[in-house]
DRENFI-120081 format. One line per field, with one value per residue (C-alpha): residue number from 1; x, y, z; residue in one letter. Coordinates in steps of 0.02 Angstrom, whole numbers, m for minus. Example, Ala and Ser with C-alpha at 12.3 -4.5 7.8 and 13.67 -1.06 7.14 Angstrom:
BEGIN
seq = 1; 2
c1 = 615; 684
c2 = m225; m53
c3 = 390; 357
type = A; S
END
This chain:
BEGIN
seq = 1; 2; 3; 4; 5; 6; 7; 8; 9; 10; 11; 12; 13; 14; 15; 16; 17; 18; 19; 20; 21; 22; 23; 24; 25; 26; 27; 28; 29; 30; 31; 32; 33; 34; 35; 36; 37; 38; 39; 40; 41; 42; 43; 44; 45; 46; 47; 48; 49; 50; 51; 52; 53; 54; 55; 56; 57; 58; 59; 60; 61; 62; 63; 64; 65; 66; 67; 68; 69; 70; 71; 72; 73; 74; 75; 76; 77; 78; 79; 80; 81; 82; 83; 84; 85; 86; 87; 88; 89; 90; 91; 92; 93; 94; 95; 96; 97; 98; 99; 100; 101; 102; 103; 104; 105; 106; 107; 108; 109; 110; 111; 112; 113; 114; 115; 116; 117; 118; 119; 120; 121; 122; 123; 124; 125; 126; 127; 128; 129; 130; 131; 132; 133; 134; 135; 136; 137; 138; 139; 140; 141; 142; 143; 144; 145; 146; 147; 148; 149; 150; 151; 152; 153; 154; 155; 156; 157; 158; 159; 160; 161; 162; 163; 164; 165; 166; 167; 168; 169; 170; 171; 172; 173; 174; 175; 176; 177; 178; 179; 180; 181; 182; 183; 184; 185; 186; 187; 188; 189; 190; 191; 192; 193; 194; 195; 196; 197; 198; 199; 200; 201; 202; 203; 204; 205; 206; 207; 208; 209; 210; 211; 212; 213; 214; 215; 216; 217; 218; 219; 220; 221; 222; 223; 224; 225; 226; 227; 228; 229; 230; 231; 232; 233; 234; 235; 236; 237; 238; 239; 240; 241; 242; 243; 244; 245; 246; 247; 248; 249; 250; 251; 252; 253; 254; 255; 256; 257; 258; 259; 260; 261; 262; 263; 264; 265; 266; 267; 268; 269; 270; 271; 272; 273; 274; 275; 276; 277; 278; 279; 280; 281; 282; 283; 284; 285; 286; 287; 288; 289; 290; 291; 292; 293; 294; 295; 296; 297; 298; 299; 300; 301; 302; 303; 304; 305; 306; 307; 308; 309; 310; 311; 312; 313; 314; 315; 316; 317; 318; 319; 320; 321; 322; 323; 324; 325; 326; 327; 328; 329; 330; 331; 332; 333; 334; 335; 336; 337; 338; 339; 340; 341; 342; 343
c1 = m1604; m1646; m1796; m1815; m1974; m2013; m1905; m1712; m1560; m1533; m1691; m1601; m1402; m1294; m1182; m1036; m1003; m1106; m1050; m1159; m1160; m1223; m1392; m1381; m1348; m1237; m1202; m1070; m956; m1085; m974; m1108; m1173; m1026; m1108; m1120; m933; m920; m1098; m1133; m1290; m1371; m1554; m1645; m1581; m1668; m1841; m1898; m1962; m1795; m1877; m1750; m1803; m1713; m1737; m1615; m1642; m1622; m1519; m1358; m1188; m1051; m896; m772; m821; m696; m535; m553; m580; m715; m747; m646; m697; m799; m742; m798; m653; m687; m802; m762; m844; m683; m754; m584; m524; m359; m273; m357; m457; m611; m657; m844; m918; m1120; m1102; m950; m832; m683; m693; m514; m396; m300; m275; m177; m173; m305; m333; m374; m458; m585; m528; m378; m441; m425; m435; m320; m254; m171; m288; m362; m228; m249; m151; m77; m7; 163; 147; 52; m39; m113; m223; m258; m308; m233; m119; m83; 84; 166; 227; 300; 457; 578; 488; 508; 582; 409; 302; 366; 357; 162; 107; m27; m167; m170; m179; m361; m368; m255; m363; m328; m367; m310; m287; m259; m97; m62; m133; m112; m127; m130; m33; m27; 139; 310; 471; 591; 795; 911; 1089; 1112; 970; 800; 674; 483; 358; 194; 34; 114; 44; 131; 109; 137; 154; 64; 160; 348; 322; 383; 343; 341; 306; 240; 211; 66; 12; m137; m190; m299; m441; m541; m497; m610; m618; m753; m812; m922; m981; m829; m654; m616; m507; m477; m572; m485; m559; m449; m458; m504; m673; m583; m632; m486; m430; m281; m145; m201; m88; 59; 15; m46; m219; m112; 50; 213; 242; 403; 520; 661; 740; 871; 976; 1042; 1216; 1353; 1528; 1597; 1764; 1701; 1664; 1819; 1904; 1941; 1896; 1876; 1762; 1808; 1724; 1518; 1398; 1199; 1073; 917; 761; 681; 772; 715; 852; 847; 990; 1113; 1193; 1289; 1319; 1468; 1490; 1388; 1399; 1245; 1297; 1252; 1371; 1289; 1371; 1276; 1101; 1033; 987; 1056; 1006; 1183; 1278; 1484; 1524; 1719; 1781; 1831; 1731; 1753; 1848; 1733; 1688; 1528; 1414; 1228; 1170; 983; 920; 785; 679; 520; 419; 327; 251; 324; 362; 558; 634; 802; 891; 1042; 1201; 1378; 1544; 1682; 1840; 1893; 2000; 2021; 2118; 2110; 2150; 2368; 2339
c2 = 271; 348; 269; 266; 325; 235; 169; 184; 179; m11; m31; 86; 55; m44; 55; m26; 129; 231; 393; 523; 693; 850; 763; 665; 501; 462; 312; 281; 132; 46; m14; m132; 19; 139; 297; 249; 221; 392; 436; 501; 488; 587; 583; 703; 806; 691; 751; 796; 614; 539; 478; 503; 494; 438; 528; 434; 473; 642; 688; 635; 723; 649; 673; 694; 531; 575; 530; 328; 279; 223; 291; 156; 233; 368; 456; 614; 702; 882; 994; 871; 719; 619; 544; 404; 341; 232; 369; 542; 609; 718; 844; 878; 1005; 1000; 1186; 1100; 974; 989; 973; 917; 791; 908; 777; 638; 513; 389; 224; 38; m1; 82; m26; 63; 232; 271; 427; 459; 612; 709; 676; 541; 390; 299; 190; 226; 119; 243; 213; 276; 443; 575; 697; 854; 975; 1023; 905; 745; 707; 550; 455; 310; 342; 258; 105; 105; m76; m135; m19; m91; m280; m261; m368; m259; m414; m356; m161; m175; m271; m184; m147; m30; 6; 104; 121; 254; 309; 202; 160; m15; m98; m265; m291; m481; m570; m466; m533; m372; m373; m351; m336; m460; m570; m569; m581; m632; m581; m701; m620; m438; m288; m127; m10; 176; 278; 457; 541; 484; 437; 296; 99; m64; m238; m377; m547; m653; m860; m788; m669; m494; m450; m291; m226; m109; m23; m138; m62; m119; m70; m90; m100; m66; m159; m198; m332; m416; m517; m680; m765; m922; m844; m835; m660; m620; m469; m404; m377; m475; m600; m688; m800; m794; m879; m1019; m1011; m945; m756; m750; m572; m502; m336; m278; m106; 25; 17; 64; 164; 205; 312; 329; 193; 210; 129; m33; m113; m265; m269; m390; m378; m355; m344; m386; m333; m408; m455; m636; m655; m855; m888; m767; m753; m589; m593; m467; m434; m328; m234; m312; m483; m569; m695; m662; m722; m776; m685; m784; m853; m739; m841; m702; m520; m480; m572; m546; m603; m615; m673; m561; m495; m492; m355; m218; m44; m58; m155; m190; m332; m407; m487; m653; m770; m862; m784; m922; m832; m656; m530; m506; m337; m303; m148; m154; m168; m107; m111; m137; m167; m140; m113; 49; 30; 197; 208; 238; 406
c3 = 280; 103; 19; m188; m265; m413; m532; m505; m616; m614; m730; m854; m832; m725; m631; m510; m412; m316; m193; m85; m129; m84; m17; m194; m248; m368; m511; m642; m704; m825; m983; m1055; m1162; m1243; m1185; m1023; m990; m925; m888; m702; m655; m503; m393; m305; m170; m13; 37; 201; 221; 177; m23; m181; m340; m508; m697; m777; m942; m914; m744; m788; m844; m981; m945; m1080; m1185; m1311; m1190; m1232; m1053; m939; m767; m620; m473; m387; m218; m129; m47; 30; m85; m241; m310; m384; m534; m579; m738; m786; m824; m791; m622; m662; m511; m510; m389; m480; m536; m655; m684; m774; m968; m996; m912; m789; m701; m787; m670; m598; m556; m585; m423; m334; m180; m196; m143; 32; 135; 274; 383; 255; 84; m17; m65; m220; m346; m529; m638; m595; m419; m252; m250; m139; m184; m52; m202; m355; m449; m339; m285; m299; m112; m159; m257; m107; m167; m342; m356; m272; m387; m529; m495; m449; m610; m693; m712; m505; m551; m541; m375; m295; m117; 29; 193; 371; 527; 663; 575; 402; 241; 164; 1; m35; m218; m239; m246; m286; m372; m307; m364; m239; m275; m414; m331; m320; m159; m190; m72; m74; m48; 4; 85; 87; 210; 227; 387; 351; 513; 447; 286; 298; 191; 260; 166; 218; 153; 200; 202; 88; m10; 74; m57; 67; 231; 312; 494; 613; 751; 924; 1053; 1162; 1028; 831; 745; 560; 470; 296; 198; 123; m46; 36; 73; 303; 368; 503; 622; 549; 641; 781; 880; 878; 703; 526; 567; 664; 549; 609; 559; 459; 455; 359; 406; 283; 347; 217; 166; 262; 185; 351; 282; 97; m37; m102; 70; 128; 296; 409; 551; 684; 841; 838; 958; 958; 1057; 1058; 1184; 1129; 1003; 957; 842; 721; 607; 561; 410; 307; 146; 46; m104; m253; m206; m194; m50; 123; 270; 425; 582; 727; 796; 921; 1053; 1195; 1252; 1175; 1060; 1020; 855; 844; 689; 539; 407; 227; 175; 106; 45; 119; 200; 265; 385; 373; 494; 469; 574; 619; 756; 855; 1016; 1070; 942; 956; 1012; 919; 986; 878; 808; 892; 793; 931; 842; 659; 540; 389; 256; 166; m28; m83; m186
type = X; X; X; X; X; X; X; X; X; X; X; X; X; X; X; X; X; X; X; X; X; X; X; X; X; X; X; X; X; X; X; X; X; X; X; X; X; X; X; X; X; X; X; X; X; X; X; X; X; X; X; X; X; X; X; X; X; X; X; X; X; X; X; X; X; X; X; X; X; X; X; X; X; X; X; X; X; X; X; X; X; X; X; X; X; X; X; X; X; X; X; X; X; X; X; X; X; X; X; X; X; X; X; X; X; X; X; X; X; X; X; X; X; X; X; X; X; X; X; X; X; X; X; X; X; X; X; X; X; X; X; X; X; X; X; X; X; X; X; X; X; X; X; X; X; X; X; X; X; X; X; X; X; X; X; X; X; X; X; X; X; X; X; X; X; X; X; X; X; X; X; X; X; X; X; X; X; X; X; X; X; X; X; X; X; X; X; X; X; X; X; X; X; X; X; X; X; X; X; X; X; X; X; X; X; X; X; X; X; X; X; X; X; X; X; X; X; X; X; X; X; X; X; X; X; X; X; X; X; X; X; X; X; X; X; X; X; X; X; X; X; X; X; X; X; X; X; X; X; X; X; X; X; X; X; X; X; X; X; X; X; X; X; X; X; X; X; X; X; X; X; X; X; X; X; X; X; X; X; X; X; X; X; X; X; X; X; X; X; X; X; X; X; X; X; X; X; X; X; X; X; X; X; X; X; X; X; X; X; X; X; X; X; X; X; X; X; X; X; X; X; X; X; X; X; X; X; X; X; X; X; X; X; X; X; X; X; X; X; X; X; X; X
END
């Protein structure tokens, strides 16, 4: 526990985000008073006897007022102090800081920051980020569509958090296209996998406004916090706080032979444990309908009636999970037909 000795910043300025140090407090994000839109201020290093104190008229460092923005979040990460703005990053190590934007990207939300396995996470309004030194690199261009339909009144509540081996972000409610349709995801989370790289989204009943490790003495799990004021575990159970958990699985497309070919499949087979009536459905070409191949109410289920002829083809497959979380192990095509193109 650090103890202040006489009079702190918040009788001077009213900073929203604060970050340790080097043995040092620091302040910054006050926007009541121009100056102080991109004024960091810093204590003492800690005493012996655990006491800071504050001289905040005079132990503070501007950083480049002149770039039109004020400061959005503050995060150490390695030997830096990560001092955020919309659109620029400032890297401050007390012996300097940079005087320009070399870094021309930042972010909205200081929820947003997050630091995982391989660097610190954050979003732009361009997409996801990661930041392990130098210039940070971009992760999320494989889900551009989703990037793109976050509505930017959310870019500044955009809020993450992790566990053992992913980083999430909650990003309010998505309208995505697909094909010539669209999809809307209420409430969604996406998640990214640090090992594989790999995204996954998620809808929810309601929306996720903090998430945050929570530790006892005997398990850890992850604590969100809802907009109807509910804390929950997430990712807990076999329901969405006593609703049924809804999921859609769409595959990539399939050109078995080249686009340019023909074919028919006519004979599939489905394999999957609990399956509780989900549905499989495919889709071809550009059209926007899909077909519905069968209810999966078996460990395998033969679907033997022919498809739509196509030059290529994906499957999704949809359902309401009630109790057990299904376990689908695939698709086999038995029988088909290929047409090939008359040169």
């Amino acid at each position: 526990m650090w103890y202040v000795n006489g009079t702190g910043v918040g009788a001077y300025a009213r900073p929203q985000y604060g970050e340790v140090y080097k043995s040092r407090i620091y302040l910054t994000g006050d926007t009541n008073y121009v100056p102080f839109g991109s004024r960091l201020w810093f204590s003492s290093v800690i005493s012996s006897s655990g006491i800071i104190t504050w001289s905040p008229q005079t132990d503070y460092v501007d950083i480049n007022p002149s770039d039109g923005e004020n400061f959005t979040g503050l995060k150490r990460y390695s030997l830096e102090l990560l001092c955020f703005k919309p659109n620029y990053t400032y890297r401050f190590r007390t012996s300097g800081v940079d005087p320009d934007p070399l870094i021309k990207v930042g972010t909205r939300s200081q929820e947003s920051i997050i630091e995982g396995k391989r660097g610190l996470y954050f979003h732009h309004d361009s997409g996801f980020y990661r930041y392990s030194g130098g210039y940070p690199e971009e992760i999320s261009q494989s889900i551009s569509d989703i990037v793109r339909a976050i509505t930017f009144a959310n870019y500044d509540d955009i809020a993450g958090w992790k566990d053992d081996a992913n980083i999430y972000w909650s990003i309010g409610s998505v309208t995505v296209a697909e094909t010539t349709g669209s999809v809307t995801y209420a409430s969604a989370v996406v998640r990214y996998t640090e090992s594989s790289e790999v995204w996954t989204i998620y809808s929810y009943p309601t929306t996720i406004n903090w998430g945050m490790p929570f530790v006892t003495g005997t398990s850890k799990s992850i604590m969100v916090g809802l907009n109807t004021g509910v804390v929950a575990q997430f990712n807990i159970g076999t329901t969405d706080l006593g609703e049924s958990i809804k999921y859609r699985t769409v595959t990539k497309w399939y050109e078995w032979g080249g686009i340019e070919n023909e074919k028919v499949i006519q004979q599939i087979v489905a394999i999957a444990e609990k399956g509780q009536g989900a549905q499989l459905m495919y889709q071809t070409d550009n059209y926007e309908d899909w077909v519905t191949i069968s209810s999966l109410d078996e460990l395998i289920t033969f679907y033997n009636k022919n498809t739509k002829k196509f030059k290529r083809i994906r499957f999704k497959l949809t359902g309401t999970n009630y109790n057990e979380a299904m376990v689908f192990n695939g698709l086999e095509i038995l029988l088909g037909t290929y047409e090939p193109v008359k040169r």
